[in-house]
C-alpha positions in Angstrom: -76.0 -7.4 164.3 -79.1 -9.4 165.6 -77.9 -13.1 165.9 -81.6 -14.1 165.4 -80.5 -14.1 161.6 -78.9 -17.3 161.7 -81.9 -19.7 163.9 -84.0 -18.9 160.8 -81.2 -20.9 158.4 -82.1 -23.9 159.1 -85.8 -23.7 158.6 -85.6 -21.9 155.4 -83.0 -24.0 154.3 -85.9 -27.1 154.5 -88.2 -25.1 152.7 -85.7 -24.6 149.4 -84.9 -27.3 146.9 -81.5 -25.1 146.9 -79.3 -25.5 149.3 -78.7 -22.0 151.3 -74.9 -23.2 151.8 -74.2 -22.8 148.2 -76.1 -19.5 147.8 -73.5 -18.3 150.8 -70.5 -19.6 149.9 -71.3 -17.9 145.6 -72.0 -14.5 148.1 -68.9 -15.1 149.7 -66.5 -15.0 146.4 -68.6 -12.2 144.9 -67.7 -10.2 148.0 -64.6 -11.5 148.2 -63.8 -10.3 144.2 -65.4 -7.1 144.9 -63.2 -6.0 147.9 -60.2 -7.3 146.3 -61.0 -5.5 143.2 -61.6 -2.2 144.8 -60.2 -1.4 147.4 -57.0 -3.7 147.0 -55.9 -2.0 143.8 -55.8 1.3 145.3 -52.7 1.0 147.0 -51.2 -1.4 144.0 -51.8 1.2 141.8 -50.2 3.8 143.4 -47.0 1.7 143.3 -47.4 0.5 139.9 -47.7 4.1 138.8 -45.0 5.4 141.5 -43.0 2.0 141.7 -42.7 2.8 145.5 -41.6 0.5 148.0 -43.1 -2.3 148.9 -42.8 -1.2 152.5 -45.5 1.1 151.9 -47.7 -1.1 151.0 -48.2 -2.8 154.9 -50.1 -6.2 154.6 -50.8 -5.6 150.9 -47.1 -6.3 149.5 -48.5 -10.3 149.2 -50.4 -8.9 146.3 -46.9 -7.3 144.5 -44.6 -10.9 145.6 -47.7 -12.8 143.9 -47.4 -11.0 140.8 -43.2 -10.9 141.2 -43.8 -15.7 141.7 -45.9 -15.3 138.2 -43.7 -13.6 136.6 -45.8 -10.5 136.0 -44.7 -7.1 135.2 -46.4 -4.9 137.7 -47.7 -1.9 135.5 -50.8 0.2 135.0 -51.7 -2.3 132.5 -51.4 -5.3 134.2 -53.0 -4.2 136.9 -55.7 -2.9 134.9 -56.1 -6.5 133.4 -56.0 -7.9 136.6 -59.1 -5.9 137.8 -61.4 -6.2 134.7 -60.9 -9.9 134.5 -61.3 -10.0 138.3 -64.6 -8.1 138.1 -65.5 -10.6 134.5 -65.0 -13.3 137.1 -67.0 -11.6 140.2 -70.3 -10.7 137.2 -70.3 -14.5 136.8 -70.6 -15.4 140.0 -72.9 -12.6 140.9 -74.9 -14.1 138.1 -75.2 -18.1 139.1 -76.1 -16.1 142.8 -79.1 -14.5 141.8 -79.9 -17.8 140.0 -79.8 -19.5 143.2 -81.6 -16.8 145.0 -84.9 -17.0 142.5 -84.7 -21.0 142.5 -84.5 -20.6 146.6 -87.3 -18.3 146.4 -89.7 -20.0 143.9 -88.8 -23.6 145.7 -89.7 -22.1 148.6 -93.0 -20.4 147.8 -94.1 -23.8 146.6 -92.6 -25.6 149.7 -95.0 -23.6 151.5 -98.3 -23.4 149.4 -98.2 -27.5 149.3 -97.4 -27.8 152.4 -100.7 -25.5 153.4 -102.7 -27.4 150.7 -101.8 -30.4 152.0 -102.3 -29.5 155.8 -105.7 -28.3 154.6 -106.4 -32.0 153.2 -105.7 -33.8 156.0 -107.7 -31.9 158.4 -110.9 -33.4 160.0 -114.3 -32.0 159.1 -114.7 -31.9 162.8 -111.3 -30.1 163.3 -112.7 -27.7 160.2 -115.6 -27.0 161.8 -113.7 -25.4 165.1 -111.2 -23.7 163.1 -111.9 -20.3 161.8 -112.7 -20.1 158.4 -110.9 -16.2 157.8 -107.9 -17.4 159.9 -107.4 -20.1 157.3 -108.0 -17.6 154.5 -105.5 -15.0 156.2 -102.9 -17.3 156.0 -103.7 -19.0 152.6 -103.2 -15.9 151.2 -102.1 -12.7 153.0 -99.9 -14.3 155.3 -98.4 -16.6 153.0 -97.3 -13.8 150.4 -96.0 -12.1 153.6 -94.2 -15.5 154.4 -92.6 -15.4 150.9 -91.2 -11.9 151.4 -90.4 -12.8 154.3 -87.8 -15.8 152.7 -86.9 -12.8 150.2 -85.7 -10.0 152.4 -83.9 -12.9 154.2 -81.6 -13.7 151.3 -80.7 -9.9 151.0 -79.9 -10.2 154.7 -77.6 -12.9 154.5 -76.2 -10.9 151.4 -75.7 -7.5 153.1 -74.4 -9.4 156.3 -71.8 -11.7 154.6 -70.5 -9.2 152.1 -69.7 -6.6 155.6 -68.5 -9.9 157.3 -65.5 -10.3 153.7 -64.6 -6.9 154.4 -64.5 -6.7 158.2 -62.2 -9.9 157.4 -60.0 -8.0 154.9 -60.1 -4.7 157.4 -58.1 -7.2 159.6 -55.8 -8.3 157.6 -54.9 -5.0 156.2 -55.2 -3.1 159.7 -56.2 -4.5 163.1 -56.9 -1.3 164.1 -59.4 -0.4 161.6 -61.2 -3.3 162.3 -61.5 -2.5 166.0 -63.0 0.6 164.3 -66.0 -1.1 162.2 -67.2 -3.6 165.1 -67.3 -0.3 167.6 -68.7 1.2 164.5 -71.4 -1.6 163.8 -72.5 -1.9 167.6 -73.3 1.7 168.0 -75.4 1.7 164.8 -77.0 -1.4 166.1 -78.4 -0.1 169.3 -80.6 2.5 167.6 -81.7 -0.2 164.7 -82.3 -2.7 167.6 -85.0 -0.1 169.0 -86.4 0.0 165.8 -86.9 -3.6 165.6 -88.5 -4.3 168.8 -91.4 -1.9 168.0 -91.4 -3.4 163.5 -91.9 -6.9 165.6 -95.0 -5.8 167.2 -96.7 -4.1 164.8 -95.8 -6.8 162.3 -97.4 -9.6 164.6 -100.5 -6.6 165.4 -100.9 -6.6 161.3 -101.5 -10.6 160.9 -104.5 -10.0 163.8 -105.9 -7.6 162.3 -105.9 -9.8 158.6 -107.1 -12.6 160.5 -110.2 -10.7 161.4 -110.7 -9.1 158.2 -110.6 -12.1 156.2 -113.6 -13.3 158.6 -115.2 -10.2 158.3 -115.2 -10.4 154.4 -115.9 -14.2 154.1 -119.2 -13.4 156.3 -119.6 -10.5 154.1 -120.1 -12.4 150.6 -121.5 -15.6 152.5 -124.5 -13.6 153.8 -124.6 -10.9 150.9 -128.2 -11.6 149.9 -129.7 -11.0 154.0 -127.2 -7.9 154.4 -129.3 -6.7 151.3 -132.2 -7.4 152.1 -132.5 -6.1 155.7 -130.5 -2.9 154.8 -127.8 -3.7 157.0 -124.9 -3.8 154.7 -124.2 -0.1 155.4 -123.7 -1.0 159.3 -121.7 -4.2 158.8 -119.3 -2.5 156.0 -118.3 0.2 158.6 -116.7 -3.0 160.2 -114.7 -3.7 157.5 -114.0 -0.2 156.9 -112.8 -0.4 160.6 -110.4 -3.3 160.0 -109.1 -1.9 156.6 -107.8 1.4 158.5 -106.1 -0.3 161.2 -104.7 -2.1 158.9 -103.8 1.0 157.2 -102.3 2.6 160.2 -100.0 -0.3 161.4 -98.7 -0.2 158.0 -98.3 3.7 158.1 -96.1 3.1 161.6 -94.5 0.3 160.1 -93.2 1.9 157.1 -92.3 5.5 159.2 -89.6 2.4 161.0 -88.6 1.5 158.1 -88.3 5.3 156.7 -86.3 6.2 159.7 -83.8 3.2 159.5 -83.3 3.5 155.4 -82.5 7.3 155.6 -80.4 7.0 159.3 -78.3 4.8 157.4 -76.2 7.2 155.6 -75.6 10.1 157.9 -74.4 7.6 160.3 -72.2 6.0 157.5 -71.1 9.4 157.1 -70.4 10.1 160.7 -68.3 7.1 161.6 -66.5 7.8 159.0 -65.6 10.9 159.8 -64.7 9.8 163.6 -62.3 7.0 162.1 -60.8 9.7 159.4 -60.0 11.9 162.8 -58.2 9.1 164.9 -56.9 7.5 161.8 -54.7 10.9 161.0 -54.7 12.4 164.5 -53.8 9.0 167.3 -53.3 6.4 164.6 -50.2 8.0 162.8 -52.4 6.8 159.5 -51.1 7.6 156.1 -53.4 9.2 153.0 -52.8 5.6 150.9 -54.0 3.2 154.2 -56.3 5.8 154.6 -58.1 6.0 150.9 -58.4 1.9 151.2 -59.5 2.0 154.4 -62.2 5.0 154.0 -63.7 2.8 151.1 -63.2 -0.7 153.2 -65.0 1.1 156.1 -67.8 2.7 153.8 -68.8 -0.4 152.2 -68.6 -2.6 155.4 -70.8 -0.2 157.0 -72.8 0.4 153.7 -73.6 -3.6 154.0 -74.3 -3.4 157.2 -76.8 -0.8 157.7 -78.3 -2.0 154.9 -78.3 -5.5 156.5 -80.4 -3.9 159.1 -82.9 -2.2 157.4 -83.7 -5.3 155.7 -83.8 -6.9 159.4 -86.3 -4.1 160.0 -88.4 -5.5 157.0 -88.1 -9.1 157.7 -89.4 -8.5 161.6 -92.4 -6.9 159.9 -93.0 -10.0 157.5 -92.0 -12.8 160.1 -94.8 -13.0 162.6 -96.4 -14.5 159.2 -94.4 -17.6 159.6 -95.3 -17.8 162.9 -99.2 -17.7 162.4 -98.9 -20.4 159.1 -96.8 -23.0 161.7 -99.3 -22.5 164.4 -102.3 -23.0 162.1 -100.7 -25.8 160.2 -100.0 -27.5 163.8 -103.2 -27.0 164.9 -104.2 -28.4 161.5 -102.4 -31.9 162.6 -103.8 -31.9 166.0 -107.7 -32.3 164.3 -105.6 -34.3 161.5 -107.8 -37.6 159.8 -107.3 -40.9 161.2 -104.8 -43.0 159.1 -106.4 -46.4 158.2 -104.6 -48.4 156.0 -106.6 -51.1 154.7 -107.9 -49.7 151.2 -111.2 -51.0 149.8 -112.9 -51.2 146.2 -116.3 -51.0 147.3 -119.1 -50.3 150.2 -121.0 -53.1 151.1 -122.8 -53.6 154.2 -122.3 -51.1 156.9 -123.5 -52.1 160.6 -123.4 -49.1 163.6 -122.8 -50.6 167.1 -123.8 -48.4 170.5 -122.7 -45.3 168.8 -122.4 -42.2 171.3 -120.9 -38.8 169.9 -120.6 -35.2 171.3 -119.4 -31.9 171.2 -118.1 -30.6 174.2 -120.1 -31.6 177.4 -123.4 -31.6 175.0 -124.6 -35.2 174.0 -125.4 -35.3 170.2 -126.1 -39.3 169.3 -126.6 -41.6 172.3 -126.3 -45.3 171.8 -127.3 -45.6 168.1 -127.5 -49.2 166.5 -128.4 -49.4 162.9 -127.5 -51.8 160.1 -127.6 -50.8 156.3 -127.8 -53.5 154.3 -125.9 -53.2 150.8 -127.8 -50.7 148.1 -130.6 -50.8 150.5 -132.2 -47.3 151.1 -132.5 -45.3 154.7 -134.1 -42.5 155.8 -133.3 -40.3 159.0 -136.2 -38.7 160.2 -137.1 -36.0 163.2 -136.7 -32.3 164.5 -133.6 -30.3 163.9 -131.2 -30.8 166.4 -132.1 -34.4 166.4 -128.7 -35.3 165.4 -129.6 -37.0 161.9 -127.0 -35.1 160.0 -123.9 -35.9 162.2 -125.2 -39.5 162.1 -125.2 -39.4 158.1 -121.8 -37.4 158.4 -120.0 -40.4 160.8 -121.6 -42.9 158.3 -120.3 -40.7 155.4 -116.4 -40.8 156.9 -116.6 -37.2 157.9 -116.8 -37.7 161.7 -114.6 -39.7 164.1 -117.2 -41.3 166.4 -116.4 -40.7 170.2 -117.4 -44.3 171.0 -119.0 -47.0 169.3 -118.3 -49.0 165.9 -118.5 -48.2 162.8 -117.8 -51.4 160.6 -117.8 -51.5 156.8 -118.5 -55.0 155.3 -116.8 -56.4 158.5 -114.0 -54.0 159.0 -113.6 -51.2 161.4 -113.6 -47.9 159.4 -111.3 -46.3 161.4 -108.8 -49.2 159.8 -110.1 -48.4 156.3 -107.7 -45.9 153.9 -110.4 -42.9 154.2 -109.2 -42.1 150.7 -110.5 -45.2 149.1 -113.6 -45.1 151.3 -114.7 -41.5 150.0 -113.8 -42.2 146.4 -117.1 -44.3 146.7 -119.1 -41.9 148.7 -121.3 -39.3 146.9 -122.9 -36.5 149.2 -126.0 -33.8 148.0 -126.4 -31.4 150.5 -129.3 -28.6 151.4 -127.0 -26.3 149.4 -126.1 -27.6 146.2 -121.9 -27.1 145.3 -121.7 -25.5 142.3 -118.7 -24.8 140.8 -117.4 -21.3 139.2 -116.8 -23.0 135.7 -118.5 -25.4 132.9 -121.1 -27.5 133.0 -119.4 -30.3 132.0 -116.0 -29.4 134.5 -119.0 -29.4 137.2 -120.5 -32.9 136.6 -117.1 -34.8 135.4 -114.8 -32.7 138.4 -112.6 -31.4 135.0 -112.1 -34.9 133.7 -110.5 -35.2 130.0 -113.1 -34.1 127.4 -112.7 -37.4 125.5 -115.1 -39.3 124.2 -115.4 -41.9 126.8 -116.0 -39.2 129.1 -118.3 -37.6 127.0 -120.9 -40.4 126.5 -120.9 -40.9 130.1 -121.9 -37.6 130.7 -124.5 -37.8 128.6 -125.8 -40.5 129.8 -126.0 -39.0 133.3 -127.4 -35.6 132.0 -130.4 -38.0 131.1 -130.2 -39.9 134.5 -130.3 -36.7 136.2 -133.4 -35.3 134.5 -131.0 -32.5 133.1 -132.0 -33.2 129.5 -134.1 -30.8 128.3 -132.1 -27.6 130.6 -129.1 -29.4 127.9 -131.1 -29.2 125.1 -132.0 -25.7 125.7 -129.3 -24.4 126.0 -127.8 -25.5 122.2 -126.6 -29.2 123.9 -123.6 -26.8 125.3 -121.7 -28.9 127.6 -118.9 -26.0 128.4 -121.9 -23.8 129.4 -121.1 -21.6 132.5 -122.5 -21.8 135.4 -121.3 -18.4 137.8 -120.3 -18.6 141.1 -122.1 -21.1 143.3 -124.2 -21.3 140.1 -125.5 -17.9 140.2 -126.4 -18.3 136.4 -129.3 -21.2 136.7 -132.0 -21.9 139.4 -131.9 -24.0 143.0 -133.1 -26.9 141.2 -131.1 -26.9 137.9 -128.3 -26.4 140.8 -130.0 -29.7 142.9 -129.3 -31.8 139.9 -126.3 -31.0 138.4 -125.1 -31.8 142.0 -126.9 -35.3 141.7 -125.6 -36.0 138.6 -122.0 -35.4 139.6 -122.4 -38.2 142.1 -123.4 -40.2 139.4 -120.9 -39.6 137.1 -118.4 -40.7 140.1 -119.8 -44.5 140.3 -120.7 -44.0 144.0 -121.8 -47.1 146.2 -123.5 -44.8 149.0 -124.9 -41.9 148.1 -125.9 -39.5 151.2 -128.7 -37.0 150.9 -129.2 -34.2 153.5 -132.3 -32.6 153.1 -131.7 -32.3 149.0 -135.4 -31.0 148.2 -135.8 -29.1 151.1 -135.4 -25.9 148.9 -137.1 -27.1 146.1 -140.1 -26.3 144.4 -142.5 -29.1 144.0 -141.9 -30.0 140.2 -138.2 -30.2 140.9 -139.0 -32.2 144.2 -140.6 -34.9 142.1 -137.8 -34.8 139.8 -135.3 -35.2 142.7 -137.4 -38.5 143.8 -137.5 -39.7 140.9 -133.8 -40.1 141.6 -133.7 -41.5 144.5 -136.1 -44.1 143.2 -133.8 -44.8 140.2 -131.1 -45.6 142.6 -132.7 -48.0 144.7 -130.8 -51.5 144.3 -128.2 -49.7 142.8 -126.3 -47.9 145.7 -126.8 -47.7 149.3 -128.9 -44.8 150.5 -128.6 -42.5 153.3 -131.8 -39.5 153.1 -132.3 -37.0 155.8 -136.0 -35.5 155.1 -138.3 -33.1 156.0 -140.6 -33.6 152.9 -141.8 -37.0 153.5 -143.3 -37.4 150.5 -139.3 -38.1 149.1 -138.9 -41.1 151.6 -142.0 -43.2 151.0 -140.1 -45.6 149.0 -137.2 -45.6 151.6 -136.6 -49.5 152.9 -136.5 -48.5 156.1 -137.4 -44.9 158.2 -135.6 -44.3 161.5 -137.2 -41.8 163.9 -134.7 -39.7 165.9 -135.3 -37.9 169.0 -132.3 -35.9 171.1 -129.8 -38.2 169.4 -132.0 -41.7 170.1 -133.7 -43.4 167.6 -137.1 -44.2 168.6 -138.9 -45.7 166.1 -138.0 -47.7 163.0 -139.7 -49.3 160.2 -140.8 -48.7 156.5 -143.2 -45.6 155.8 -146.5 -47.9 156.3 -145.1 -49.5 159.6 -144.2 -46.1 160.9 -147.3 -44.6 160.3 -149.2 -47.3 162.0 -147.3 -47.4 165.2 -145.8 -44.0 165.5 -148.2 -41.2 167.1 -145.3 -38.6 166.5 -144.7 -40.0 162.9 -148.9 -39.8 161.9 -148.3 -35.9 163.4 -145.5 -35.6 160.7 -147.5 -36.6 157.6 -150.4 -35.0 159.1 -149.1 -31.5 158.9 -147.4 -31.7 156.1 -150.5 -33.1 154.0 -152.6 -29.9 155.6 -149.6 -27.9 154.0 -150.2 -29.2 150.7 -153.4 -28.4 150.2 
């Protein structure tokens, strides 16, 4: 037996709403019924049919005085009786066990998957961003479903290893010598299985790498579909997945030859201890044929159970390295975990940046930054990629921890702010538009109620967003589908279905990182149009290449290698900003 089986009690126990106590203790009165019902009647029926002498019975004659203090007549009948109602009694509780085995197992599976989802939630953007993104799908998926199996074939262990432990118990109490027999019997058999495990362990932990890199493989696969396409190198990079899928394939094959060899070991070495305890039973044991029939079918099941037991122990090794990978991730998960403000607030006013400084790694990103935003005033982050404009918009967004420096929201630290309450009035349009795998409507509202408060307010903001006629068009279908990342409509159809989500939200500061970058001109003006709809009514925070989007911007800041350099609005720029003229410059000559 591998004591390992009982350090994983506790922590499944946590994971189940059901208490693993009760499941053993329902296991322990089915086994108990069973081995009373079959294997103690053997010898009380051969004395209700032979009315022998109790003598003959050994430890088993407690059975015959019980029914002797009831008053029982001990005949075929009765005895008959006895056993049906016994096994009546032993259905039941098999019954309210497997109950309590799918409850533990659903309860569990959910444990799990919130506890994933909601380790997921609390993780940083930062701590996101150094994760890696197919070791969190690996273990979202393939390794949680292993996980659950895992908590599965772990119930069947404790079944198999209780029910041999009730008739290793009554082995004793009807002969101390057959017991003797099983445990010699059980540790043989559990040197050979415990060679099997060591090398199911391995593999098993070898088979959540190789997920882990798969997952990766395939993420990369769909995110850069279009350029593996387009360059002809999709043939080359499926031979790595292809790779990956068949050693995946062949540490499954030598996992399951294990588990082949330990499910069909099992009963030629039933067979053969058997056989060994049938010859020192009648040959140095003195035995007789009735303590021999009960304890040939005490000493099959117990070893039945427990070979059993350990091909299941064969299986779980295989699944378990899955738990291990989902703790570590998860703990990694709360080491990049979200500062905990507590402070919540209702709106965004004001927000003032004191000698900010911020890196990654030994490689300086923002370097003393000062900046105050006045409320529903408008900003603009200008310069050369790498400059460090979108991790500035990302720390004033909430989505970065700053290294050093101050971040204060109308007065108050933001590192003292509920996060929660701080995002709920953020809004955030990206390069790449999210789109959704569902409805228009789901993609604008984020799957509010379709009632008719919620309706007019979409409508209104179809019309905000310049999305009017693309409704109209298309029969004034608010449940029309978009496709995944909105395969089904264009970049700036996409671009404004993202703006108008933000305006469905009731955002005070909306961020913009480079939202027309992508765009064709038409839509560009559309886009600007937006922005210039929203000024005085929500604080602005643009990072532009297309300078023609910021003119109306309050006030331009000029970033170079993480310093701003220059501020102003667009005309005092211009006037005293060589590198700024240089920008409009070239991108007038590229508009011609």
């Amino acid at each position: 037996m591998d004591f390992k089986l009982f350090k994983y009690f506790k922590d499944f126990n946590k994971l189940s709403s059901t208490n693993l106590v009760v499941f053993v203790i329902f296991n322990f009165f089915v086994g108990l019924l069973d081995g009373i019902g079959l294997v103690m009647f053997i010898p009380l029926l051969y004395f209700a049919i032979k009315n022998d002498d109790t003598q003959s019975l050994g430890n088993m004659e407690y059975i015959v005085n019980a029914f002797q203090y009831f008053n029982v007549p001990i005949n075929l009948i009765s005895v008959l009786v006895l056993m049906v109602l016994l096994f009546f009694v032993k259905g039941i509780m098999a019954y309210i066990r497997s109950l309590l085995s799918i409850k533990i197992q659903q309860s569990s599976a959910r444990t799990i998957r919130f506890q994933l989802i909601d380790s997921l939630q609390r993780l940083s953007y930062e701590g996101f961003s150094k994760v890696d993104s197919g070791y969190i799908q690996n273990n979202m998926t393939t390794e949680t479903n292993r996980y659950i199996s895992a908590i599965n074939i772990y119930l069947a262990c404790l079944q198999n290893i209780s029910m041999m432990l009730i008739y290793v118990f009554m082995a004793i109490f009807a002969d101390w010598k057959f017991a003797v027999l099983v445990v010699i019997g059980g540790l043989l058999t559990n040197i050979v299985f415990k060679y099997l495990n060591h090398y199911t362990t391995i593999y098993g932990q070898k088979l959540s790498n190789i997920g882990r890199n798969f997952q990766n493989y395939l993420i990369q696969n769909i995110i850069n579909f279009k350029y593996l396409k387009a360059t002809n190198y999709y043939e080359i990079y499926n031979e790595k997945l292809k790779r990956e899928i068949l050693l995946s394939e062949n540490t499954q094959y030598k996992i399951g030859r294990i588990s082949a060899i330990s499910d069909n070991l099992r009963e030629p070495l039933i067979i053969l201890i058997i056989s060994i305890v049938m010859v020192v039973q009648l040959y140095f044991l003195n035995g007789n044929m009735i303590h021999m029939m009960a304890a040939i079918l005490l000493f099959y099941r117990s070893l039945n159970h427990l070979t059993t037991f350990q091909g299941f122990w064969n299986k779980f090794l295989a699944n378990i390295p899955a738990k291990f990978s989902i703790d570590s991730m998860m703990h990694s998960f709360s080491t990049f975990s979200e500062p905990k403000g507590h402070n919540k607030i209702s709106r965004i006013g004001a927000i003032e940046i004191k000698d900010l400084n911020f890196s990654y790694g030994d490689r300086k990103i923002l370097d003393s930054i000062n900046i105050t935003i006045k409320n529903k005033s408008s900003i603009a982050l200008v310069g050369e990629s790498g400059a460090g404009k979108t991790t500035l918009a990302n720390i004033i967004g909430g989505l970065i921890e700053p290294k050093s420096g101050q971040v204060i929201i109308d007065g108050e630290q933001i590192s003292q702010i509920d996060i929660k309450s701080f995002r709920n009035k953020v809004g955030y349009v990206t390069q790449e538009p999210v789109i959704f795998d569902d409805t228009l409507f789901n993609n604008i509202t984020f799957w509010q109620e379709k009632n008719d408060e919620n309706l007019a307010k979409f409508w209104k903001v179809i019309e905000r967003a310049s999305l009017k006629e693309f409704f109209e068009a298309h029969d004034n279908n608010e449940d029309l589908p978009l496709g995944s990342n909105g395969i089904l409509i264009s970049g700036g159809q996409k671009q404004r279905i993202s703006i108008a989500r933000e305006l469905y939200k009731d955002i005070d500061l909306i961020i913009l990182d480079e939202a027309t970058s992508a765009l064709d001109s038409e839509t560009e003006k559309y886009i600007k149009e937006q922005i210039d709809n929203l000024s005085g009514k929500a604080t602005m925070v643009i990072i532009a290449h297309r300078l023609s989007t910021i003119k109306n911007t309050d006030i331009i800041f000029l970033m170079e290698n993480g310093k701003i350099v220059e501020f102003g609005s667009y005309e005092e720029l211009y006037q005293k900003s060589s590198k700024f003229q240089s920008m409009v410059k070239l991108q007038n000559l590229a508009y011609d």
